[in-house]
Every structure is written in structure tokens, then in C-alpha cells.
C-alpha positions as CSV (number, residue, x, y, z in Angstrom):
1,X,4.7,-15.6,-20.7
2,X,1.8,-15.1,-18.9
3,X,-1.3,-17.4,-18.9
4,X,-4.7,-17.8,-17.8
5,X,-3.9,-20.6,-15.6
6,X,-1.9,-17.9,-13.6
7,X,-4.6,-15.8,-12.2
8,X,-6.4,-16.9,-8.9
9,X,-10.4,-16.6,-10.0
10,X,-11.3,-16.3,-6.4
11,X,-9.3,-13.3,-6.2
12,X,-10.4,-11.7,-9.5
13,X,-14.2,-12.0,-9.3
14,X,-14.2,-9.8,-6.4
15,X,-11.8,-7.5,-7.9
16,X,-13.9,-7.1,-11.3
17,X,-17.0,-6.7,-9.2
18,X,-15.7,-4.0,-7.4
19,X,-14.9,-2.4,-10.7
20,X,-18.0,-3.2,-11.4
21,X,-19.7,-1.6,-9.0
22,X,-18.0,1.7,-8.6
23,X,-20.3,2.7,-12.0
24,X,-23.1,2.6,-9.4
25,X,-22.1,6.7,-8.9
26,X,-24.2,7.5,-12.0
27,X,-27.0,5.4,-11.5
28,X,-27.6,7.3,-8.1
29,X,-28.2,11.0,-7.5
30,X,-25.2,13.3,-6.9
31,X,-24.4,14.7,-4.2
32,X,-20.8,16.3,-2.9
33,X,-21.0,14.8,1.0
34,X,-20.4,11.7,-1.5
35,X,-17.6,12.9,-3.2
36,X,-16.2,14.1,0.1
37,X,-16.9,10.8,1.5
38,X,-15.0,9.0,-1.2
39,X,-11.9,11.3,-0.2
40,X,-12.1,10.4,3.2
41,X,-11.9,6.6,2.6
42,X,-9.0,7.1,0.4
43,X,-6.7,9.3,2.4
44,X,-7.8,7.5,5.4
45,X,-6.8,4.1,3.7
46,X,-4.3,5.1,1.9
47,X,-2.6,6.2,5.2
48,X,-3.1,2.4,6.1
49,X,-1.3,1.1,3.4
50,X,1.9,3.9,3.1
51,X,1.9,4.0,7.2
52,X,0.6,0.7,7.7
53,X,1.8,-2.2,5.1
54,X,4.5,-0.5,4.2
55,X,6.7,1.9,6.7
56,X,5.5,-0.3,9.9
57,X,4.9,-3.9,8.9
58,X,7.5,-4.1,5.7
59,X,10.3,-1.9,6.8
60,X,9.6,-1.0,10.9
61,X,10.6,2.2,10.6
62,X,8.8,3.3,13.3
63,X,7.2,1.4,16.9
64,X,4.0,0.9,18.1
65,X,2.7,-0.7,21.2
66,X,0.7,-3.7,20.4
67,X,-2.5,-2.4,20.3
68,X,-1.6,-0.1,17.9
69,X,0.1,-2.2,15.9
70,X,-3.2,-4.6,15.7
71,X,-5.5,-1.2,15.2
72,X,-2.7,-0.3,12.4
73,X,-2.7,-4.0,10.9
74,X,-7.0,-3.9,10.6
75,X,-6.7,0.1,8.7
76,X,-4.1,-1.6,6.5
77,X,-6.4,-4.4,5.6
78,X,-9.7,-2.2,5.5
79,X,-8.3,-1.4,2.1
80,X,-8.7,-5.0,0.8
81,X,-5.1,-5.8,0.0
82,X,-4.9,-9.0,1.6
83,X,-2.7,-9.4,5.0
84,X,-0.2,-7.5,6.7
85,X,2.1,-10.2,6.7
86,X,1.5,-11.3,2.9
87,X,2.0,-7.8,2.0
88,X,5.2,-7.0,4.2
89,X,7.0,-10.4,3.3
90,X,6.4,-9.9,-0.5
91,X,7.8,-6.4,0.2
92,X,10.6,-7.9,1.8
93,X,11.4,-9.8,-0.9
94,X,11.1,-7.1,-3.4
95,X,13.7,-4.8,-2.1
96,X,16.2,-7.9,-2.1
97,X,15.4,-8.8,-5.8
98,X,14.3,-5.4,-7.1
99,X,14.1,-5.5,-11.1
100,X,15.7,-8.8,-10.8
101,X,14.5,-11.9,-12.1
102,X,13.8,-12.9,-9.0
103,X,11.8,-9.7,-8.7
104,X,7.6,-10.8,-8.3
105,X,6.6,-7.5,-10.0
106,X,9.5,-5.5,-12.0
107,X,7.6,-4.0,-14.7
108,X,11.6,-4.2,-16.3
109,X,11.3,-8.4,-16.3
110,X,7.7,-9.3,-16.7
111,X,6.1,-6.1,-18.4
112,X,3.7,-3.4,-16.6
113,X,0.4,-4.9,-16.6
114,X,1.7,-8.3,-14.1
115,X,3.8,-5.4,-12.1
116,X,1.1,-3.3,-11.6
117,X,-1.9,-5.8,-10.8
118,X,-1.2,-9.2,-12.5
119,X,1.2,-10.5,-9.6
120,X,-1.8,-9.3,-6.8
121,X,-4.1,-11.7,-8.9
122,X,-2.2,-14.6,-9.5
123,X,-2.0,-17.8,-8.4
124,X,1.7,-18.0,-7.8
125,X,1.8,-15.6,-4.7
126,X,-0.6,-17.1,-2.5
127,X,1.9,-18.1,-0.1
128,X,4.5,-16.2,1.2
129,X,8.0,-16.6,2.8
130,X,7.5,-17.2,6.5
131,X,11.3,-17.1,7.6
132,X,11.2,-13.7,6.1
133,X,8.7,-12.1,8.5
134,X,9.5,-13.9,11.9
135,X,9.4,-10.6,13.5
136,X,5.8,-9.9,13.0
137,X,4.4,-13.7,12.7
138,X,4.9,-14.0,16.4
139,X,2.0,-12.2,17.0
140,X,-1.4,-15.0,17.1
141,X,-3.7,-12.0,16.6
142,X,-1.6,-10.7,13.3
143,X,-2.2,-14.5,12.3
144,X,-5.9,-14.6,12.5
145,X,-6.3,-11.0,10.8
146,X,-3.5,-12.7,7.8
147,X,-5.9,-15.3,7.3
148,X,-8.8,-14.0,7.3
149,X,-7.4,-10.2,5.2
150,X,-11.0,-10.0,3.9
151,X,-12.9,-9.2,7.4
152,X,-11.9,-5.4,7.9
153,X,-12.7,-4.6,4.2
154,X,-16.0,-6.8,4.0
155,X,-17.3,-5.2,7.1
156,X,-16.2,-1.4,6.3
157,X,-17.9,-2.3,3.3
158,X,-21.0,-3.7,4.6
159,X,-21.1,-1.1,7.3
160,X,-21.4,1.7,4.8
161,X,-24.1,0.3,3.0
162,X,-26.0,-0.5,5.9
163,X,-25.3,3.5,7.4
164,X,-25.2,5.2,4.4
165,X,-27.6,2.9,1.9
166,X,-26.4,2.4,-1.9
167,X,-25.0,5.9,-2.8
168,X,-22.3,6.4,-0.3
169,X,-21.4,2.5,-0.9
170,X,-20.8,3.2,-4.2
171,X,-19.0,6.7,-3.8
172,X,-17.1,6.0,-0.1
173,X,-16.9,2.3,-0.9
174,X,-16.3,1.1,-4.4
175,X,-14.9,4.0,-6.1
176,X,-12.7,4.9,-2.8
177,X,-11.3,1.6,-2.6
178,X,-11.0,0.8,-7.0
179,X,-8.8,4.1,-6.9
180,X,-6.9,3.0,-3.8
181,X,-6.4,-0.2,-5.5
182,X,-4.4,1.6,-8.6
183,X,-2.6,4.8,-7.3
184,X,-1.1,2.4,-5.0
185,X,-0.3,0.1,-7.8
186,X,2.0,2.4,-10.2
187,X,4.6,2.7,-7.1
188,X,5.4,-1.1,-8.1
189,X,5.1,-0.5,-12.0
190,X,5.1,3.2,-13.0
191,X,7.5,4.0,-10.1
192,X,9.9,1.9,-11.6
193,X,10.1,3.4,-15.3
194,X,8.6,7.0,-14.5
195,X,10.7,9.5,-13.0
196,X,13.9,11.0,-12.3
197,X,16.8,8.7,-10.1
198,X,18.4,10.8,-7.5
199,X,20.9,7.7,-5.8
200,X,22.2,4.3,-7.2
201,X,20.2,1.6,-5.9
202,X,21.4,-1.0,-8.5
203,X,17.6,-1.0,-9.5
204,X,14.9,1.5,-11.7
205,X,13.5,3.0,-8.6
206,X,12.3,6.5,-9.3
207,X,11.0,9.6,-7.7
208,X,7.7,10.8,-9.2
209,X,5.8,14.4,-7.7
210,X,2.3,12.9,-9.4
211,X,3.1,9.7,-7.7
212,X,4.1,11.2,-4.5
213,X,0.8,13.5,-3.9
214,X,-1.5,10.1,-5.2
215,X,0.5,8.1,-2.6
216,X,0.4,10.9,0.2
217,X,4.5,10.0,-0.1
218,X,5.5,6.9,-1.5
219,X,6.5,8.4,-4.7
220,X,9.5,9.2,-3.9
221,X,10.7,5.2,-4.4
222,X,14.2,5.9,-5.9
223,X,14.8,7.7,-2.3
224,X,13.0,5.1,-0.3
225,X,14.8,2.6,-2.2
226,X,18.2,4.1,-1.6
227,X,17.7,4.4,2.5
228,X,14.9,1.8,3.0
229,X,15.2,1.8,6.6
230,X,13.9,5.5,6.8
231,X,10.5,6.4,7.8
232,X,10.6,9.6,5.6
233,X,10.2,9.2,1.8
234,X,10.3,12.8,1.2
235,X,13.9,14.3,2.2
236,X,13.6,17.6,0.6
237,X,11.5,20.2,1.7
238,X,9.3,20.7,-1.6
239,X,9.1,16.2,-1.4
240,X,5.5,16.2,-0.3
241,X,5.6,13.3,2.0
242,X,2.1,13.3,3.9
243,X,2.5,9.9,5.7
244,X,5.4,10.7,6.9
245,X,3.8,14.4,8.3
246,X,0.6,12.4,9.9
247,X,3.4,9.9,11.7
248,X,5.2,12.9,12.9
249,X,1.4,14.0,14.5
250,X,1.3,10.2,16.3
251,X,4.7,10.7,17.3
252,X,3.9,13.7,19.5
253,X,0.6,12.0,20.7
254,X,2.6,9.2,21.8
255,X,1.3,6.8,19.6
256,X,4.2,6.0,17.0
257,X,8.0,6.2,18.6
258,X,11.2,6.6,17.4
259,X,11.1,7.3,13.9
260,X,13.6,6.4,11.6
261,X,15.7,9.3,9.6
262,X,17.5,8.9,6.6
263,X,20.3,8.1,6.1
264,X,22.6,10.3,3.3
265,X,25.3,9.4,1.5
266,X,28.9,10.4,3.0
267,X,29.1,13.5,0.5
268,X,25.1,15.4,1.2
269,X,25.8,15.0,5.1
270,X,26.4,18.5,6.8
């Protein structure tokens, strides 16, 4: 059961006051260079967490050099979901326990609210398993930017306020980044009872269209689930996978390199 005494107050004061102050919208005139704004912010940060957290950090299914990698780590972060190497080594552990008991956030074991934003709050996953991201801990300026997660979000933050005054903070800011916050979410909660299972994974990993188009890819989680190491989530042609179409774009710029296929099982191969 989960109590009070389980949720990190210094973590959930911010997070209510961001909720908070996305209602600023309809105290402020409208306009639609705000709404545009607001999709900017999230398709731009979401790219940081599908690309970012997830395909580089968690699973490396791609390469950067090291510049990118930082410049990747800081677009990640701008999103205010704590560090790159908190994030990847929970992620880690997810896939080895997924909708086990040892599972941090299987909507299956501890219900959908904890899975969905419960476990993110919590007291109990400050820390994180060190031995688990080695790879990426090497790095002293992946460290710093861990430690302190809440520098690239507080100054995008503050930098749009200060550019753009109290309207396009609370439309490019607030609501951007509360909406971010959840569509990201359901792929740990929803993405695990909603949706149709396409391989045996041993877990409830589905694949979800709705989820997929929110996620700009990461909907299809009963695929990704099935060939983790892939950097394409969407393996059919009609699988919108935008994350994995935008890497494609840094891979002919040079930026991102060898991309990881998928892998199919012994009877789909051609």
C-alpha cells in the first residue's frame, strides 16, 4: 500500500505548481503564436526524452560524439524529468523486471496511478543503481547535469518568461511541459494494459497508435519491448515512429551514427 510518507514533497510542490500554473492560459489574452508555441516546446522536448532519455542514454541505440551527447543530455533534461542517468538506469532496470515485482512502475503490481506518476514522486527512487549505468557515469559533465537535472528546465523556463513575458510562459512553458509530463507517462502505465501485443516479451507491453502519435513513437512498447536494442519503434510502414524519422535526418547530417535495426524473429525475416 501506498502512503503519504512515500512521496518526496520537494519533488511534488514543483510538480503541483506547475499544474498550477498552466491555468494562467485563461487568465491571459489568446493568441495562436501561443498555441503554436506550446507545440513547439512539446515536439521539441518530447524529441528529448524519446531520442534523448530513452533511445540514446537507456538503450544506445544509436552514437553521438560527445558534444552531442552533452547537447542531447541538456534537451533531455529541459523537459524537467530529472537526469539522464536517473532516468536511463531506472529504465534499465525496468526492462529486466518488467511487470515483475521487482518492476518500480508496472501498473500490473502496484496499480496505474504509482506507474504512471506515483513512482516519479516518491521518495523510494531517489537514488539509482550506479553499477547499472557505468557506461554513461564516466562522463564528469553527465555528473554535474545528473545532479543538478533542474538547471536546463529552470532556465528554459525563466528564459521564456523573461523573452516572451507571462503569456507564452504559461502557453510554451507550463502547459508544454504539464502535457509532456503525462503523454510521456501512459507509455509506463497505459502502455502496459492498453493495446494490442504483437511478440512475447514475458511482460504486458503493448502497442498503442494514440500512444504512438502523443509519443512521436514510443507507443509501439510491445515492439520496443520485444527488440529493445533497436532504434526504431515503428517496424511497419503505417507504425508512425517520428523519433525514429528525425534520427534518420541527424544520421545523414552526420550527427547520430550507426543506428540500430530491429531485430525479427526467425519466422518474419525475408
Amino acid at each position: 500500500m501506498i502512503k503519504l510518507k512515500d512521496y518526496n514533497w520537494g519533488a511534488v510542490i514543483p510538480f503541483l505548481l506547475l499544474h498550477i500554473a498552466w491555468l494562467g492560459i485563461f487568465f491571459v489574452p489568446f493568441h495562436w503564436a501561443y498555441v503554436a508555441g506550446a507545440l513547439v516546446t512539446y515536439v521539441v522536448l518530447m524529441f528529448g526524452i524519446t531520442a534523448g532519455y530513452h533511445r540514446y542514454f537507456s538503450h544506445r541505440t544509436y552514437k553521438l560524439n560527445r558534444a552531442a551527447q552533452f547537447a542531447m543530455a541538456v534537451l533531455a533534461q529541459t523537459s524537467g524529468q530529472k537526469g539522464v542517468l536517473w532516468w536511463a538506469a531506472h529504465h534499465r532496470d525496468h526492462h529486466r523486471n518488467s511487470d515483475q515485482p521487482e518492476d518500480l512502475h508496472s501498473p500490473w503490481r502496484w496499480g496505474l496511478w504509482w506507474s504512471h506518476v506515483g513512482w516519479v514522486l516518491s521518495n523510494k527512487f531517489d537514488s539509482y543503481n550506479h553499477d547499472g549505468i557505468k557506461d554513461m557515469e564516466k562522463y564528469p559533465e553527465l555528473r554535474w547535469l545528473d545532479k543538478y537535472h533542474w538547471v536546463p528546465t529552470t532556465v528554459f523556463g525563466a528564459s521564456v518568461y523573461l523573452i516572451g513575458g507571462a503569456s507564452w510562459f504559461f502557453w510554451a512553458y507550463a502547459l508544454a511541459i504539464v502535457i509532456l509530463y503525462h503523454a510521456t507517462f501512459t507509455i509506463n502505465s497505459l502502455a502496459h494494459v492498453w493495446g494490442s501485443k504483437r511478440f512475447p516479451t514475458g511482460d504486458e507491453s503493448r502497442n498503442n497508435l494514440v500512444l504512438a502519435i502523443l509519443t512521436m513513437g514510443e507507443g509501439w512498447h510491445n515492439n520496443h519491448h520485444f527488440c529493445m536494442t533497436s532504434c526504431r519503434q515503428g517496424i511497419k510502414w503505417w507504425e508512425i515512429d517520428v523519433t525514429y524519422y528525425l534520427l534518420k535526418i541527424l544520421s545523414a547530417l552526420g550527427i547520430a551514427r550507426d543506428l540500430r535495426g530491429f531485430r525479427l524473429p526467425a519466422n518474419e525475416r525475408a
